[in-house]
Residue, then its C-alpha position, 0 to 999 in steps of 0.5 A: x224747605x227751611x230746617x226750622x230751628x229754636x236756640x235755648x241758652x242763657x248766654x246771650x253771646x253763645x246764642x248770638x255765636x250759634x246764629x252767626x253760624x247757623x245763618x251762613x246755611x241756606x236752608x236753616x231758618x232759626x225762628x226764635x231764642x229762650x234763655x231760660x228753661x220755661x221759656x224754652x217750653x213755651x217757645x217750643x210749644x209755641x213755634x213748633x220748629x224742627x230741632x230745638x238746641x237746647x244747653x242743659x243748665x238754665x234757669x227756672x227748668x233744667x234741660x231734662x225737665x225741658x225735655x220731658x214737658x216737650x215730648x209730653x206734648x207730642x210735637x215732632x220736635x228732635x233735640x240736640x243737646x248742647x252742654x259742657x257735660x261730657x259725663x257718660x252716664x249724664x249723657x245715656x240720661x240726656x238720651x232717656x229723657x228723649x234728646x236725640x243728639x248730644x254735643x259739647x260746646x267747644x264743637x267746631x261750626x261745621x259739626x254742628x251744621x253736620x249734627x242738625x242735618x243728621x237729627x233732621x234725617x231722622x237718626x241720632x247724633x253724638x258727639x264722636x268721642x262720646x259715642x265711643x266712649x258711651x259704647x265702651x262704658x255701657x259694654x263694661x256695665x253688661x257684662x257685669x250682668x248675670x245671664x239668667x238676668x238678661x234672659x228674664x228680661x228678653x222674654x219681658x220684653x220679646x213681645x214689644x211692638x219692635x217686632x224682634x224675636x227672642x234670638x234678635x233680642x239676645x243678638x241686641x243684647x250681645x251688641x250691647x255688651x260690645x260682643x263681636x259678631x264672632x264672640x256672638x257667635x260663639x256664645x249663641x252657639x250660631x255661625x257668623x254668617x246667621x248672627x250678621x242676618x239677624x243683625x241685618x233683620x235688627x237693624x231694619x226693625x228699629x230703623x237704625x243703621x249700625x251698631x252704635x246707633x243700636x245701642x243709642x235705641x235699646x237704651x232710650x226705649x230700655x229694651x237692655x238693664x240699666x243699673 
């Protein structure tokens, strides 16, 4: 089956560019072009494809805003972002509104192919040196937090549908921060071995395969503070 796939760009050279490459995959099909931000919502909506690459900057709507009208319709449509912008915090508010992948436009072909087949799967794709530095970023911010802050909030929110505990939460937050399993150990007063079986437990919960892609949920389903 085709991985169906809708371009929004206001440049038609780079739309053109994407389909010239996309076309040398057997199994991707792109079904339409946008180059506004209006158009991309009706297209969307209209054509229902698997992945919508979407830049952010166009015309009429901005790609947040695009994001936002498409997941309020509840299509199964996964978005890639794809910017110029390489600004963390725009980024983690890319990731908010509902995207599940980000790239820069100087990307290689073949890593955009590996980025559709990746959201196509189901998980998240980031740019790489995003990603890291995302991590790194976010794990700074954290660690600012007071601790009795983010007690409060895991007990807020020990109850939502993700099924954690209140130690699996104060794990999730840990991971957040850029915490080892060895300083997550020590600071929840637990041994190695039980933080990486709540890690395990963690991971299968949310449906995510490592640490990175923890962080990526617990930002987009604000289960960690953000300020």
């Amino acid at each position: 089956m085709a991985i169906k796939i809708v371009i929004a760009d206001d440049h038609a050279l780079l739309r053109q560019g994407i389909i010239n490459v996309l076309k040398l995959e057997d199994d991707f099909q792109v079904i339409g072009e946008a180059c506004d931000g209006a158009e991309t919502v009706e297209k969307a909506i209209a054509l229902t494809p698997d992945i919508l690459l979407l830049d952010i900057n166009m015309p009429r709507m901005n790609g947040l805003d695009v994001i936002k009208k498409i997941n309020e319709q509840e299509k199964a449509i996964k978005i890639i972002v794809l910017t110029m912008h390489d600004d963390e915090s725009y980024v983690m508010e890319v990731i908010k509104s509902g995207a599940v992948g980000y790239l820069l436009k100087d990307i290689e072909p073949g890593m955009l192919v590996t980025a559709i087949r990746t959201v196509y799967a189901g998980e998240s794709y980031i740019y790489p040196t995003l990603a890291k530095r995302i991590f790194n970023e976010f794990s700074r911010t954290q660690q600012e937090k007071e601790k009795e802050k983010v007690s409060e909030v895991v007990r807020t929110i020990s109850r939502r549908e993700e099924g954690l505990t209140y130690r699996e939460y104060e794990v999730l937050q840990g991971v957040c921060r850029g915490l080892s399993n060895q300083e997550l150990a020590k600071s929840l007063f637990l041994s190695e071995k039980t933080v990486k079986n709540h890690l395990t437990n963690i991971f299968r919960k949310i449906s995510v395969n490592d640490r990175t892609q923890a962080v990526l949920y617990a930002i987009k389903h604000k289960l960690v503070i953000l300020e």
